[in-house]
C-alpha positions in Angstrom: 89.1 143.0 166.1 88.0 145.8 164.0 84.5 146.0 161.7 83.1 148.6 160.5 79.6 149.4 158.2 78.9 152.2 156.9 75.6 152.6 157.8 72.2 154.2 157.3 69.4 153.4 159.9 66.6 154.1 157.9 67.3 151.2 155.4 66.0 147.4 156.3 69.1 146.4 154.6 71.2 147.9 156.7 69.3 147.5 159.8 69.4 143.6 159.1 73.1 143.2 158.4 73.9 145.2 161.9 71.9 142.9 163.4 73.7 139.8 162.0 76.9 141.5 163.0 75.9 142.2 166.5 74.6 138.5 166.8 78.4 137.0 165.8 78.8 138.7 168.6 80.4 141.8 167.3 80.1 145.1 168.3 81.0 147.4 164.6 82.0 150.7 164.3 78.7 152.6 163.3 79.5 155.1 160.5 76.3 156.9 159.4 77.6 157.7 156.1 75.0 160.5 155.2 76.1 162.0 158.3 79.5 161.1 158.0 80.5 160.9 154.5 84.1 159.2 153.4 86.3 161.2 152.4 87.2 161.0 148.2 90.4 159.0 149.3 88.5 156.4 151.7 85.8 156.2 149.1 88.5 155.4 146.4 89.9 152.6 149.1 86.5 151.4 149.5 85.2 150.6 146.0 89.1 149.3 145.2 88.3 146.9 148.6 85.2 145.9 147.1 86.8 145.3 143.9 84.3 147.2 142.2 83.8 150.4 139.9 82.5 153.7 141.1 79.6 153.1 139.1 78.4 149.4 140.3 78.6 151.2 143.9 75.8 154.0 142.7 72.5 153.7 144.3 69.5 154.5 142.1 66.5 153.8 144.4 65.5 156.6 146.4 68.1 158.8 144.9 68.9 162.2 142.5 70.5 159.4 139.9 67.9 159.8 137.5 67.7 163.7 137.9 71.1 163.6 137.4 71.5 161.5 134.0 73.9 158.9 136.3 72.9 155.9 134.1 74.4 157.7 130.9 77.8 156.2 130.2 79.6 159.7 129.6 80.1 159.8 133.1 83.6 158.8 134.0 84.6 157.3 137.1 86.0 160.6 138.6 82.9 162.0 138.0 80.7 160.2 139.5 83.1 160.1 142.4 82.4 163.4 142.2 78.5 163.0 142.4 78.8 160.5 145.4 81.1 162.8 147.5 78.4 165.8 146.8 75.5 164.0 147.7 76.2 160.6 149.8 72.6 158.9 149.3 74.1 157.8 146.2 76.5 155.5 148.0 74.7 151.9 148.2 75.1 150.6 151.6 75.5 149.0 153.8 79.7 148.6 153.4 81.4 146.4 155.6 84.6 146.3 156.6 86.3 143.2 158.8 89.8 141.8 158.8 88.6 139.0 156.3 87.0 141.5 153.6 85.2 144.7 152.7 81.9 144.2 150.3 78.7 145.7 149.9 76.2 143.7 151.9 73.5 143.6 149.7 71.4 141.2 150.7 72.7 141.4 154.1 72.9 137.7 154.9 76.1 138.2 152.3 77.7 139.8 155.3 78.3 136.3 156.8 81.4 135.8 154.0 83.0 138.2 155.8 82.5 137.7 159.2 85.0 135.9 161.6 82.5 134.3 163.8 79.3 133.3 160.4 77.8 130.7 163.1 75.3 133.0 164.8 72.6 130.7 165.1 68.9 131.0 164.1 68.5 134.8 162.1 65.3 136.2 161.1 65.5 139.2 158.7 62.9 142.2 159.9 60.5 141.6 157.5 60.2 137.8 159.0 62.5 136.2 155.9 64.4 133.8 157.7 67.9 133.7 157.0 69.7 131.2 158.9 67.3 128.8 160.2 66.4 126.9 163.7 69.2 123.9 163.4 71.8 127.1 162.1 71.9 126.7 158.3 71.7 129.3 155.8 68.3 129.3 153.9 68.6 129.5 150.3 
């Protein structure tokens, strides 16, 4: 069995839903995406995946979309296909990918949709939010 999340280790998101993944007992492929961007074509695949537009993927937080102008409508989907490509921070992540679904794991517990084995037992989040609790169910 295949997942894979694109990945970038200096976000708690995405450090978190690794960590849920590995504890299904999972081992992903790791794509640093800012390393390893997707190509246009995967990119397109993804977003389709995700059911999503370009623009409900861009990131904003930590990111040129304001020096850009990204939140101005004028921008077609191409194009800011075009800005995401050119400078990958403006992907939100963490992306996942397993044979049940693709989504955006944002916040990371949203992961366990997609996952083929969700029952991982007791989860704490790095910043001590607990997730799944001691007898195994999801806290709200």
């Amino acid at each position: 069995m295949t997942i894979t999340i694109y990945h970038n280790p200096d976000c708690g998101t995405s450090r978190n839903t690794l960590a849920i993944i590995r504890q299904s007992g999972e081992e992903p492929e790791v794509i640093e995406y800012l390393k390893n961007p997707p190509s246009g074509e995967k990119l397109v695949e993804l977003i389709a995946a995700m059911g999503m537009t370009p623009r409900q993927l861009l990131r904003e937080k930590g990111t040129p979309y304001a020096e850009f102008g990204l939140g101005d409508p004028k921008w077609s989907d191409d194009e800011i296909l075009d800005f995401m490509l050119a400078h990958p921070i403006l992907i939100n992540r963490p992306i996942v990918v397993t044979p049940l679904g693709t989504m955006l794991a944002r916040p990371s517990e949203a992961v366990l949709d997609i996952l083929p084995n969700p029952d991982i037992g007791p989860f704490t989040k790095e910043d001590g939010e607990v997730v799944i609790d001691a007898s195994g169910k999801r806290v709200a």
